[in-house]
N, C-alpha and C positions, 0 to 999 in steps of 0.2 A: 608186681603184686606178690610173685611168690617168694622174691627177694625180700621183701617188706614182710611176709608173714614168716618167710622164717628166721627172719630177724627177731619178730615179735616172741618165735619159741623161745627162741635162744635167750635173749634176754627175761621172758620168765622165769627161766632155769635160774639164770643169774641172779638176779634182784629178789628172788623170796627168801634168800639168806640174809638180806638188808634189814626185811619185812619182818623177821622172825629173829633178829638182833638180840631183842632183851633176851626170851626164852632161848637160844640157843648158849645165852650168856650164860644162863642157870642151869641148862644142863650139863654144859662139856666144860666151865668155870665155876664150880659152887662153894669155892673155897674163897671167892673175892665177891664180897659185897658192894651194895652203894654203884655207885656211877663207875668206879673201875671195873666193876664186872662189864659195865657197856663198852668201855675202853680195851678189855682184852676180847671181849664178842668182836669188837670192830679190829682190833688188831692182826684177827686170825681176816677177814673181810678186807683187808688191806697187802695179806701178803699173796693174795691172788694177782694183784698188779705186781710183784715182784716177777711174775712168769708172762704178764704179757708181750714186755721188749720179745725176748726171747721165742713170742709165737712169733709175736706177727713178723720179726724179721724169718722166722722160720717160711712162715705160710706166705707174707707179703712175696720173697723173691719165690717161692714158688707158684705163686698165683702169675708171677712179671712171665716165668718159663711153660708151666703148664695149662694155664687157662683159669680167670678167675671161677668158673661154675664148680671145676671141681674142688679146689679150696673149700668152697661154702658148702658145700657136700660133706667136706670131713671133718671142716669145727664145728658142724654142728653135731655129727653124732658124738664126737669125743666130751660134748658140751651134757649131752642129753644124762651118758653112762655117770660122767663124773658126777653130776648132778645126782641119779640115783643113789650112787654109793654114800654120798654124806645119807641119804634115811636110813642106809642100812646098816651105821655104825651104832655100836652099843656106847651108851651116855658111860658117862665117866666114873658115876655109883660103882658098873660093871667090869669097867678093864679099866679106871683109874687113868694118866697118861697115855695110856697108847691110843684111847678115844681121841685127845686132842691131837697125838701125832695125826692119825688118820686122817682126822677132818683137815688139818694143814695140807696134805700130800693133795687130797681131792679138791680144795680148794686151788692149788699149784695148778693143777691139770686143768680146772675151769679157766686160769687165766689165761693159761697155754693157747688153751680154745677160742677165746675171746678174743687174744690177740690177733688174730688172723679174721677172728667172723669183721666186726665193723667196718675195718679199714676194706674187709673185701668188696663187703656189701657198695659201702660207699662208692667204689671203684668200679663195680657193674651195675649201678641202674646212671650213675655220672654218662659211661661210655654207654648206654644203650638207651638213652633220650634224645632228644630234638634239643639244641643249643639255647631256643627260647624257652621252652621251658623246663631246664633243667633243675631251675630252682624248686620249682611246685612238685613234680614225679620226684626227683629227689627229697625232700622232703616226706613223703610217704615213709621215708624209710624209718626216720623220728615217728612218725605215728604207729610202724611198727613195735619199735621199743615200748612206746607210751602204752602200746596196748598188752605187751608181755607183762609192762610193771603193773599196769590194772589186773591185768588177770590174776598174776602173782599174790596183788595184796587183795583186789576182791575176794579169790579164795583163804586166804590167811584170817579177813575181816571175818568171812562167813563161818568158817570154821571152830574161832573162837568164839562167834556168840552162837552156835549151836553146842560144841564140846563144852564148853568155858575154861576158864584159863589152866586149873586146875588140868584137867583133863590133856588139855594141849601140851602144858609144861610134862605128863606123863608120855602118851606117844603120836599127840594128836600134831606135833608138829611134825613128824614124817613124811606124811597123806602128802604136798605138796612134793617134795621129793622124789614119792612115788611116781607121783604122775608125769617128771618131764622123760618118761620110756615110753609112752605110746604116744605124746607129743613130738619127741624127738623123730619117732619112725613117720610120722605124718611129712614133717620137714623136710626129712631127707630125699623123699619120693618127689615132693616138690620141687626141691633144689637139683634133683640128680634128671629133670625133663626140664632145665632152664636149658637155653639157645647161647652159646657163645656169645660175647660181646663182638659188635660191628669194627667198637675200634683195633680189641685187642688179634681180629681175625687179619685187619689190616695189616697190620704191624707184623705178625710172622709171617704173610708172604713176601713180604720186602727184608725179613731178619734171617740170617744164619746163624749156624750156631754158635759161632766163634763171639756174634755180638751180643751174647748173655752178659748183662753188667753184673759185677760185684757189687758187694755192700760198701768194701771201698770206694767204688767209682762213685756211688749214688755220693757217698758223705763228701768226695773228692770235686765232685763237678756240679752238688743240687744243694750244699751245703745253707747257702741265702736262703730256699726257696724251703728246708725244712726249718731253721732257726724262725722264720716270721712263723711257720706251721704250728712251732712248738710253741709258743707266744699264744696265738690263736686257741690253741684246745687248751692252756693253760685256764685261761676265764672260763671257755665254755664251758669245759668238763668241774670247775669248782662250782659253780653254781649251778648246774646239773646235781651233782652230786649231794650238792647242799639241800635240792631240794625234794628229790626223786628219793635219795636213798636215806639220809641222815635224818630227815624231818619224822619222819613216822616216830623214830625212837629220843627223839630231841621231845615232840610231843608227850611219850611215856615218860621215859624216864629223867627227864630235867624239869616239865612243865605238871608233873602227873597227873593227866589224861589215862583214861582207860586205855587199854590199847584196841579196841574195837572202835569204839570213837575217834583215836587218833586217826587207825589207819584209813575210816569212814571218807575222813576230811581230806586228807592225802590223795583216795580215791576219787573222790569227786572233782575233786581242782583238777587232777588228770586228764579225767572226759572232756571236762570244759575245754583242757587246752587243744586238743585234738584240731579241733577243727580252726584254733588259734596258730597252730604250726603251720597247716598247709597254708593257710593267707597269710604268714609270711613268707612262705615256699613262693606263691603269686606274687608278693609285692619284688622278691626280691627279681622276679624277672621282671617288673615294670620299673621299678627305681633302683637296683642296681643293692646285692646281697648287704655290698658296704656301708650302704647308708641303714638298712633296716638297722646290724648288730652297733653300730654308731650308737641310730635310737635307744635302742635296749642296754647299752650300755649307762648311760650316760643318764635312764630312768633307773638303775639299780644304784649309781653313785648316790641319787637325790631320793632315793625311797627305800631302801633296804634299811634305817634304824626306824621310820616311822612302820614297816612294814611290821619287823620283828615286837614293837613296842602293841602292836594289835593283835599276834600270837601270844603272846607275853601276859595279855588285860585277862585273861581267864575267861571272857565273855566267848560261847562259840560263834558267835555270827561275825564278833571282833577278829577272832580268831580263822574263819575264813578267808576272809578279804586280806589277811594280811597275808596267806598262803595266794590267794589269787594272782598279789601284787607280784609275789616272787614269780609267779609261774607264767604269769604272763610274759616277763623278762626273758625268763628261760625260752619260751620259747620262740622266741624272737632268736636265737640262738640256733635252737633245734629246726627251725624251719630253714634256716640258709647254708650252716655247717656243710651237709651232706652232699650238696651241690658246690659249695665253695672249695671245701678243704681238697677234694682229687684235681681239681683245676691249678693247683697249683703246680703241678708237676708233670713232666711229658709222658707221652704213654709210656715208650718203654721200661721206663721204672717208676711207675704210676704206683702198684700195688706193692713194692717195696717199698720206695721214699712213704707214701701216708702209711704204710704200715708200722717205719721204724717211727714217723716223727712223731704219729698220735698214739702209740703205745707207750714211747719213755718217756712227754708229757702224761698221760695219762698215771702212769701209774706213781710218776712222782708227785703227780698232784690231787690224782681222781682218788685211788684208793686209799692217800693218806689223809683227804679231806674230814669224812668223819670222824675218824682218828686222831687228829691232830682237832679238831674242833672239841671231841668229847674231852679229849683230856687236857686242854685249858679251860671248858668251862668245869674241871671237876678241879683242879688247881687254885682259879680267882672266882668259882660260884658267878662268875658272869653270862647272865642268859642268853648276851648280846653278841658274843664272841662271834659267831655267823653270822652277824649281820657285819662287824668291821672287816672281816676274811671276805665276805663278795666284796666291797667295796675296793676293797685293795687291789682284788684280781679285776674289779671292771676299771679303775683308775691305770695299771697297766697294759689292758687289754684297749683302751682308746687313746694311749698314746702309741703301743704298735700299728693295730688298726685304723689310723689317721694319717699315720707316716710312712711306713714303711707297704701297705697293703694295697693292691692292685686289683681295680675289682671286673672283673672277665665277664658277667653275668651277659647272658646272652649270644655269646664269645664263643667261636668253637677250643674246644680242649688244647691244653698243648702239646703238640704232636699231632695231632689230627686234622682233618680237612673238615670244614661247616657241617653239622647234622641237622639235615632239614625236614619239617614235618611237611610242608607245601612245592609243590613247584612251582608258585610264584616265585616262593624265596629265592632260587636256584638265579632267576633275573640279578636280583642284589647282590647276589657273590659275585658273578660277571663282572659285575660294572665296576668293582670292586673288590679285586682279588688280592691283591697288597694288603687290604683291611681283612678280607677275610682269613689270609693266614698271618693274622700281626703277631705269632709267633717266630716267626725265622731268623728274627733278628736277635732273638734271647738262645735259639736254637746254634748259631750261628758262631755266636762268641764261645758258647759250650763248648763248639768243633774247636773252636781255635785254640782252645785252654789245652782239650787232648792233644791237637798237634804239638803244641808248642812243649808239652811235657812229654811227648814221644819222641821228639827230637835233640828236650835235654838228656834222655835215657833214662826217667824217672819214672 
């Protein structure tokens, strides 16, 4: 839970720069009108993923050496500051260009942070759950975000229809800014009384220090098991993206909705899915993670133009349900990822490997998403442009996911020995100790790859 909430800070901090898109468009771009000013709002929102490779390989092999708690201790404050500093930069009226350098730098330093917080998170509630249900607890962690981005746009929604636009576009957009500094000091106190993970405590009494892997070794001997990775957050993170962070301003400014109204409807499809994630968190430990994002893929192939075509009708009740449709998908998504994506890799380069694989997907696909969406529909005026970009990315996303993807759910880690909530369970592994570490075989060949390259002198 306190990994999940402060997950949910962190990604507040994040996500009300999404939320506040158009107005930030107007104030640090007011020399570009029309739809490219959303285009350059989201461009500066896009080169935050240019810095996250570069966290999370920072923080991921730090988290492999020093322990994932304290990681999640230091992205978040760095998360919290950097976040402050974009409210306290003067609009562009004032210091002209060096407004928008600044908010560049501080957006830099957010991705920096970001890069490290997900993949860590992921990496310590994966290793500090019971194997059956790692899908469900995991999961939690998605509800954490979900609840960052509510909170995020609930106060943006509220705030515009008490100040009004007027007044926000002066300096009412700051207020949110402000506050991720005494959110961020909640977080940290949270984060800095978490317990060591069980598995990663494992692993360094049985490691010396000689056996710290490099970033080469990871890309040298886990190379399969990041390529299907980066395949995997490829969809997810598009369609996350597409819906969490682009729609609010896809609402304003393509469909022109109010932005109080937009972000209304944004909000509420949110809540709803909440409790849509963890029962696919549940299902994925009852039928196995792989078949749920199958489902959800394969309803976004067949429903994402009728989806878009019902945000599109101008009616808002149309206009809901066609947000529901997406989000429901999504989270079909959100609910297994967080338990799936750290099983694919053995502990000891557990918070390396997901750090480098779901940060250079990420940022080559998450943060250019609305970027690259805004500025073909501002090029062909197509409102539908989001709905053929999911499609694309769930028609790839289920031919990796069907072929190439191995689905563990239930499965102890790899690298690890079974984590059991019952001592019944403890019976099943007995009987069945070959099944229960059906890892040693993939482990196995690993070893043999390094001998045989220690022997060629490579």
């Amino acid at each position: 839970m306190a990994t999940a909430v402060g997950n949910g800070m962190e990604w507040f901090d994040f996500g009300i720069y999404s939320y506040l898109a158009a107005t930030i468009g107007q104030v640090f771009f007011p020399d570009v009108s029309g739809p490219m000013q959303l285009v350059f709002s989201f461009a500066t929102f896009a080169v935050a993923f240019i810095a996250r490779p570069l966290g999370g390989i920072f923080f991921g092999m730090l988290g492999d050496r020093l322990g994932r708690k304290k990681v999640l201790a230091i992205t978040l404050i760095m998360m919290a500051l950097s976040t402050l500093s974009i409210g306290l930069i003067p609009d562009y009226a004032s210091i002209g260009y060096t407004a928008t350098v600044l908010l560049l730098i501080a957006r830099l330093v957010q991705g920096f942070s970001a890069g490290g917080e997900y993949s860590g998170a992921m990496t310590f509630i994966a290793e500090s759950t019971p194997d059956k249900k790692r899908g469900f607890m995991s999961s939690g962690l998605e509800v954490g975000t979900l609840v960052g981005y509510i909170a995020g746009a609930g106060l943006v929604t509220l705030l515009t229809y008490i100040l009004g636009e007027e007044t926000m576009l002066d300096w009412g957009w700051r207020i949110p800014f402000f506050l991720s500094a005494p959110i961020g000091l909640i977080g940290f106190y949270l984060r800095n009384n978490l317990e060591e993970t069980p598995a990663f405590e494992a692993m360094k009494e049985n490691k010396s220090d000689e056996d710290d892997e490099s970033v080469r070794h990871i890309l040298q001997y886990h190379w399969r098991a990041i390529l299907i990775g980066m395949f995997v957050v490829f969809f997810y993170i598009v369609v996350n993206y597409i819906v969490l962070s682009y729609m609010p301003s896809h609402l304003t400014a393509v469909l022109g909705y109010g932005e109080t109204e937009g972000l209304l409807l944004i909000v509420i499809v949110m809540v709803i899915m909440i409790p849509i994630v963890l029962l696919m968190g549940y299902f994925s430990d009852r039928i196995g993670a792989k078949k749920v994002i199958q489902g959800g893929l394969i309803g976004l192939i067949i429903l994402s133009i009728p989806a878009f075509n019902l945000i599109g009708s101008g009616n808002t009740l149309f206009v809901f349900f066609g947000l529901m449709i997406l989000g429901i998908f999504s989270a079909s998504f959100q609910g297994t990822m967080p338990g799936l994506l750290p099983s694919l890799f053995f502990t000891n380069v557990r918070n390396g490997a997901l750090a480098i694989t779901f940060n250079i997907s990420a940022s080559l696909f998450g943060g250019t998403t609305p970027l690259l969406v805004s500025w073909l529909i501002s090029k062909t005026a197509n409102p539908m442009i989001p709905a053929y970009y999911a499609i694309f990315a769930s028609i790839v996303g289920i031919i990796v996911v069907t072929l190439f993807l191995k689905d563990t759910s239930g499965k102890a880690l790899r690298g690890s020995p079974p984590a059991v909530e019952e001592k019944a369970e403890i019976k099943e592994i007995l009987e069945e100790p070959e099944e229960a570490l059906w890892w040693h075989e993939e482990k196995k060949e690993i070893e043999e790859r390094i001998e045989d390259r220690s022997e060629d002198g490579k």
